[in-house]
GUMI-36574 format. One record per residue (C-alpha): residue in one letter; x, y, z. Coordinates in steps of 0.1 Angstrom, whole numbers, padded with zeros to 4 digits, always signed. Last residue first. Layout:
BEGIN
AXYZ ...
This chain:
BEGIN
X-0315-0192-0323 X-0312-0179-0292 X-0321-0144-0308 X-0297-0111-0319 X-0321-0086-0331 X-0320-0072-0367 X-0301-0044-0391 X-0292-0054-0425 X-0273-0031-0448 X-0268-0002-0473 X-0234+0018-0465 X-0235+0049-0472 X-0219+0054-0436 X-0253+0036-0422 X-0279+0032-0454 X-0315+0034-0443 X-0335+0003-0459 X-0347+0000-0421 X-0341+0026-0401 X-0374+0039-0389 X-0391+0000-0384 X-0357-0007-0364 X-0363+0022-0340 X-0398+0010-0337 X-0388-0021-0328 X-0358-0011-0299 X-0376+0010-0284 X-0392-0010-0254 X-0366-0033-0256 X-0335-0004-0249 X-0311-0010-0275 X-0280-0027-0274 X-0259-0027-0305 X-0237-0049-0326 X-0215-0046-0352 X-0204-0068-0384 X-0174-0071-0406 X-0144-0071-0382 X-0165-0069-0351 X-0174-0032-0335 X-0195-0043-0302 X-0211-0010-0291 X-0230-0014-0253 X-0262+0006-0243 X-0281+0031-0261 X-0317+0045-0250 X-0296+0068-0230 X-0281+0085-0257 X-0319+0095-0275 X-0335+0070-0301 X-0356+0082-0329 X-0338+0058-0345 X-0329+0081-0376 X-0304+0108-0357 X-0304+0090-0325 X-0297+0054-0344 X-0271+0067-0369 X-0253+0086-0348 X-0248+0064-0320 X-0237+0037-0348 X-0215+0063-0360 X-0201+0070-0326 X-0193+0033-0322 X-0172+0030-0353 X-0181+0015-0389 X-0148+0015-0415 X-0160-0009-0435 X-0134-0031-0418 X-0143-0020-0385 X-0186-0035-0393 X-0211-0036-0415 X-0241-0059-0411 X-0255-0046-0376 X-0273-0067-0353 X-0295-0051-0324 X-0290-0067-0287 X-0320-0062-0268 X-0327-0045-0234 X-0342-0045-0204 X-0340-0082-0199 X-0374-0097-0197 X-0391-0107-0165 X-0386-0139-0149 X-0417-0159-0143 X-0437-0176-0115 X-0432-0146-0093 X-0408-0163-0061 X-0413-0174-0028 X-0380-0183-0012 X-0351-0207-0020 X-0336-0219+0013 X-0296-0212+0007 X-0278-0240+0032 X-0247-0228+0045 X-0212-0244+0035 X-0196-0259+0066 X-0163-0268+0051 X-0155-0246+0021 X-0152-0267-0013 X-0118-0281-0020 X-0128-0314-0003 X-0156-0321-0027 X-0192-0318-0016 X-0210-0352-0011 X-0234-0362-0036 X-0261-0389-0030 X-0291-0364-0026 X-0276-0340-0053 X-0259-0309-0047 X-0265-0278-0066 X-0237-0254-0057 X-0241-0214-0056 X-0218-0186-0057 X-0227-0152-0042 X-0215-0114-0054 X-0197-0086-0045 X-0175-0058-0062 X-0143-0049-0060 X-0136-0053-0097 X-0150-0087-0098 X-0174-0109-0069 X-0180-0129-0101 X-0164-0147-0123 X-0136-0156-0103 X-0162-0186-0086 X-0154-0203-0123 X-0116-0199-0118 X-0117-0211-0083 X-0136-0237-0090 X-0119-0247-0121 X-0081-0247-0098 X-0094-0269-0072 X-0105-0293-0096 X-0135-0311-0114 X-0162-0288-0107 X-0193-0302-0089 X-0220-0301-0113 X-0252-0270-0114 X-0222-0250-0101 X-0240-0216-0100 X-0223-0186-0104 X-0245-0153-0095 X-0240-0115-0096 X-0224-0110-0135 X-0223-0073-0141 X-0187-0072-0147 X-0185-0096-0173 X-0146-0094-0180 X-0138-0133-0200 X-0105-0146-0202 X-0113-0182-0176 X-0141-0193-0163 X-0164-0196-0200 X-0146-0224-0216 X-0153-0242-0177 X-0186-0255-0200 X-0213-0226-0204 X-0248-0220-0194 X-0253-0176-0198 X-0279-0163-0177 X-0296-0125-0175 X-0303-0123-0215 X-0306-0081-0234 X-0279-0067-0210 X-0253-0063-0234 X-0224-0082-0218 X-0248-0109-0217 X-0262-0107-0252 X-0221-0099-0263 X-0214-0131-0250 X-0239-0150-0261 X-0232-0134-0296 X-0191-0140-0299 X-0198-0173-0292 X-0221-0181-0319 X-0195-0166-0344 X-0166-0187-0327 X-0184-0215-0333 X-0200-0237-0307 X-0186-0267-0297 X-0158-0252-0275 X-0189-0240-0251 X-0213-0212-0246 X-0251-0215-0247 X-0274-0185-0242 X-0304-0174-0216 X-0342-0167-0217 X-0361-0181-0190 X-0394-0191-0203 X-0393-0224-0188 X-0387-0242-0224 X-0355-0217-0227 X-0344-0232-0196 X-0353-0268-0204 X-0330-0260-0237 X-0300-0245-0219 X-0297-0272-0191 X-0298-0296-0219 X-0273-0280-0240 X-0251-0277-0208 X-0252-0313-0204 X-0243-0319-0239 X-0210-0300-0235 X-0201-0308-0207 X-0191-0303-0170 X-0220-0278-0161 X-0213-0239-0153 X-0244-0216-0148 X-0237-0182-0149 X-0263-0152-0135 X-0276-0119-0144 X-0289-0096-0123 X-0315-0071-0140 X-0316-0036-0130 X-0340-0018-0162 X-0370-0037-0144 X-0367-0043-0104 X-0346-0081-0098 X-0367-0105-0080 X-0369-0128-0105 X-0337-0133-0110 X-0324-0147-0076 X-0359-0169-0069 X-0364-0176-0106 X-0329-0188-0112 X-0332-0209-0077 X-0364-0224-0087 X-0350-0238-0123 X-0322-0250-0110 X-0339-0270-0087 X-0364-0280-0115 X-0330-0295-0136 X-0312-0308-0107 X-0318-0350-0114 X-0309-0367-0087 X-0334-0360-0073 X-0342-0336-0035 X-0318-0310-0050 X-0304-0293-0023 X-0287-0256-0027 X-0252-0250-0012 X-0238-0218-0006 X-0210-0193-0011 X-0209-0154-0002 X-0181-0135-0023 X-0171-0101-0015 X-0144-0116+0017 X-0124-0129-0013 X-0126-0167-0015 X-0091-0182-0009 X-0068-0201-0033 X-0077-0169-0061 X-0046-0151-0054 X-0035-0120-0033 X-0021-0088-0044 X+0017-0105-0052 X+0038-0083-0073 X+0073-0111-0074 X+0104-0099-0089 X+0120-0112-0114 X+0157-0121-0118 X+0149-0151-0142 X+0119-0157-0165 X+0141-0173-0199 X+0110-0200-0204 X+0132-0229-0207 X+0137-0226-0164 X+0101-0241-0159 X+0078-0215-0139 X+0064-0233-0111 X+0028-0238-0111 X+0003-0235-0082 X+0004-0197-0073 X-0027-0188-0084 X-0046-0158-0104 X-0017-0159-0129 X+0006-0134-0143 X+0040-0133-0163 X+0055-0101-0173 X+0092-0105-0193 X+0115-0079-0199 X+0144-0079-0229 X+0136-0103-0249 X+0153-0101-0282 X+0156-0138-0288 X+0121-0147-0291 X+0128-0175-0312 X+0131-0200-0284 X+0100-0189-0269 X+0080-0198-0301 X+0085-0233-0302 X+0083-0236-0262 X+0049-0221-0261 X+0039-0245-0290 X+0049-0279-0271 X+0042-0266-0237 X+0007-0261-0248 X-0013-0290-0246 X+0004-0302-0208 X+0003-0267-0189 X+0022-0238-0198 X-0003-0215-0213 X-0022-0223-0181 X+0001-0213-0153 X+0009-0184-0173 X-0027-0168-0171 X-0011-0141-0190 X+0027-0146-0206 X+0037-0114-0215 X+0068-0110-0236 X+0091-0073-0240 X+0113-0063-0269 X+0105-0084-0301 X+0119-0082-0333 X+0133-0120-0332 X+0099-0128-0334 X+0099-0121-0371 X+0055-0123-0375 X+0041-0134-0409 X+0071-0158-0415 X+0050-0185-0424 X+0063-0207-0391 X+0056-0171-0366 X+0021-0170-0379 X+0017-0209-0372 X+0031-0207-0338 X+0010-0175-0331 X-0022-0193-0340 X-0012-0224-0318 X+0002-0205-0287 X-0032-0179-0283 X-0026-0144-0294 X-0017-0108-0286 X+0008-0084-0311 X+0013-0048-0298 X+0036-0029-0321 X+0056+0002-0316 X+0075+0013-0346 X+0113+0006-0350 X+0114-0022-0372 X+0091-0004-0399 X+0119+0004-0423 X+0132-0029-0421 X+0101-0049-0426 X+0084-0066-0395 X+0047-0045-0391 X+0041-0046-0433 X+0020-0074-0432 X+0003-0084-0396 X-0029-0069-0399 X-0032-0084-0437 X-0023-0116-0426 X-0048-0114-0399 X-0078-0111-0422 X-0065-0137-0437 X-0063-0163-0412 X-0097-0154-0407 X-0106-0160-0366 X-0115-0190-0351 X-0081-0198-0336 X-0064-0165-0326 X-0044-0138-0335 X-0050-0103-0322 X-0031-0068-0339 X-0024-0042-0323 X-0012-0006-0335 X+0003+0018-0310 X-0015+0050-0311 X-0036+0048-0280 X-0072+0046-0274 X-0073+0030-0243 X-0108+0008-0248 X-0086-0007-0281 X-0059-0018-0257 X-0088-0036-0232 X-0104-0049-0264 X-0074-0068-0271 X-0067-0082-0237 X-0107-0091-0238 X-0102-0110-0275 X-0072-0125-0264 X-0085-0140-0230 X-0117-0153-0252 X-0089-0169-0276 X-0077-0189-0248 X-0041-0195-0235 X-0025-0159-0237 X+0008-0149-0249 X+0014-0112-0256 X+0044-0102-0276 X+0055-0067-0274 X+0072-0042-0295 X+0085-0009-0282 X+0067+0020-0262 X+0075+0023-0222 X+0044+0042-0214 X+0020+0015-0234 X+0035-0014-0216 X+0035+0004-0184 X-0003+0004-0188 X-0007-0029-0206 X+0005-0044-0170 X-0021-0032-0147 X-0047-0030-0172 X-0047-0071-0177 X-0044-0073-0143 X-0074-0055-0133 X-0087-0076-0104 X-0114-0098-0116 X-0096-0129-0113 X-0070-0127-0083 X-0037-0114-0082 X+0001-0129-0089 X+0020-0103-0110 X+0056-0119-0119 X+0079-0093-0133 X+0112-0095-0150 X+0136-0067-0143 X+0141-0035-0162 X+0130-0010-0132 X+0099+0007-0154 X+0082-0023-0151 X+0082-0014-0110 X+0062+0018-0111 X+0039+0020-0131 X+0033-0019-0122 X+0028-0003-0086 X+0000+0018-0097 X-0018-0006-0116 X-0020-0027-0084 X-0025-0003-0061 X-0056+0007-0083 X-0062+0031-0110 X-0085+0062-0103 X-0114+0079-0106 X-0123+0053-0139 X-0144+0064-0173 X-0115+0042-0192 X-0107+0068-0219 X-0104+0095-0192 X-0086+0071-0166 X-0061+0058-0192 X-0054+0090-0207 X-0048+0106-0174 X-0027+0081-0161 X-0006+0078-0196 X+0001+0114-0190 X+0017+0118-0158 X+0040+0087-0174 X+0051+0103-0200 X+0037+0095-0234 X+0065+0077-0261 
């Protein structure tokens, strides 16, 4: 087990941080206490840090509940991000069943009871593990329940309450949510907690400006259009914004997507339609820098860390309180700011949970195009399971890229399959040196992630 002086300073140096937050601090020091634990803060605040922290100081074997694969992926990639040398495994819909088979065998025999495990996953997939007798609940120390308030809601009680009644070795549970709207039912075993509250999501943080944009027809298409190229097309080269557009459904965001393309505004598509493969690339393109908008359903408002992300636009009205909070939680993250936009229609009236008063945003002169992302995201055929890491792709590409550190931007290492961003102006002739180049010994494919 690492002392607590020493998880800070791993953290921070695997992190790149100056510090952890009052948040992160206090969990340091409360989890230690014994009790249970319910962390109330806002999107975009750290809270999956704050409690993996004391998690990873105290050792033992935790369960980590969250509602949406997306959440588990981030959680995940959080632990990863910390280096340390307790193993964890994700579970989610979408992913091999195999492949997670494999991760799991071995971490519930005998001799193996008393290593440190980290299991996160989404109710159904954990359910199913748990019923094949992949995962022995019963070995379990400590629960976390993330974004409780929506692993408990109708669609999940069913599954959450199948597997908390096998977690019988609970000792501490950590619930959190960016609200304070749902009670925690008694069946769950959270009892003598106490409450960290840094402030929900039920009022706009002081970072986030709000307005309303007029669309003079009903239909919001060219007003979207004109607002994208007066917030994005402004942006200086190598600094590009990027923004979110949220619409209701599925087809509807299809659309938006399509006209956008058609305008010569390059963006991605994310919703529960899509596979989790598709998925995975719009938001890795956004995280990466090579697209500046992403249309998505509400999938995309909750479980996803984009930092850079400076604009939300409701191109509909959302359809509660609690998905325009979420969606708004997008941005304005980390202590940083950013503006929210909704499109309103000349018969529309602004729902009730909206602020009163909204301004009016006048969109501006603008260049008649947006300019390119500075970068492009760079597929890789081999990936963790043939054992590919992010300094070997850095490797590879400045050793036989002709491609220096700075031409490199974010490492996604997938199961079978990496991906790279590349500076655009490079990124061609650096694929023209590599190609038919083996990476690791390994001969494979390496291309740029498109729309299509």
């Amino acid at each position: 087990m690492t002392e607590k002086r020493d998880i800070r300073e791993l953290a921070l140096e695997a992190l790149g941080f100056a510090s952890l937050n009052a948040m992160q601090d206090d969990m340091l020091r409360v989890f230690p206490e014994g009790r249970d634990i319910l962390l109330l803060a806002p999107t975009g605040s750290g809270k999956t840090l704050a409690y993996l922290l004391p998690l990873w100081q105290k050792g033992g074997r935790t369960l980590i509940i969250a509602p949406s694969r997306e959440l588990v992926q981030q959680i995940a990639d959080v632990w990863q991000r910390l280096h340390t040398d307790i193993r964890c495994v994700a579970c989610y819909g979408g992913h091999d069943t195999r492949v997670e088979q494999q991760q799991l065998e071995g971490l519930f025999d005998p001799q193996t009871a008393g290593e440190n495990v980290l299991v996160v996953g989404t109710p159904g997939r954990l359910k199913d593990h748990i019923e094949r007798g992949n995962i022995k609940p019963a070995t379990f120390t400590y629960l976390v329940i993330d974004e409780f308030d929506k692993s408990l809601e109708l669609g999940f009680e069913e599954e959450m309450h199948a597997i908390i009644n096998t977690l019988t070795g609970i000792r501490q549970r950590i619930f959190t949510s960016a609200t304070h709207a749902v009670p925690i039912a008694p069946w769950t075993g959270f009892h003598d907690y106490q409450q960290l509250d840094f402030g929900s999501d039920q009022k706009e943080p002081e970072r986030l400006k709000m307005y309303q944009v007029k669309s003079p027809v009903p239909d919001k298409l060219e007003t979207l259009d004109e607002l994208l190229l007066c917030l994005l097309g402004q942006s200086k080269e190598g600094a590009m914004e990027q923004a979110i557009v949220f619409a209701n459904y599925r087809e509807a965001a299809e659309r938006i997507a399509h006209y956008l393309s058609a305008q010569g505004i390059e963006n991605a598509l994310y919703h529960g339609g899509l596979d989790q493969e598709m998925r995975d690339k719009s938001i890795i393109r956004l995280r990466g820098g090579s697209i500046s908008v992403l249309v998505s359903t509400d999938l995309a408002s909750r479980g996803l860390d984009l930092p850079d992300v400076a604009h939300i636009i409701h191109y509909h009205f959302p359809q509660s309180q609690e998905a325009y909070t979420h969606r708004n939680g997008r941005t304005a993250r980390a202590g940083a700011s950013g503006t929210a936009y909704v499109i309103v229609g000349p018969e529309e009236t602004l729902p009730e949970f909206f602020p009163t008063k909204l301004p009016f945003y006048s969109i501006r002169k603008h260049p008649e195009k947006i300019g390119p992302a500075p970068m492009v995201t760079v597929y890789i055929g081999r990936g963790k399971k043939e054992k590919i890491s992010r300094g070997d792709v850095v490797g590879f590409f400045t050793k036989n890229g002709g491609l220096t550190g700075a031409d490199l931007g974010r490492i996604d290492i997938m199961d079978h399959c990496s991906y790279v961003a590349i500076r655009r102006e490079k990124a061609e002739a650096a694929l023209a040196k590599v190609k038919g180049l083996k990476i690791k010994g390994e001969k494979t494919h390496y291309l740029i992630v498109t729309g299509s």
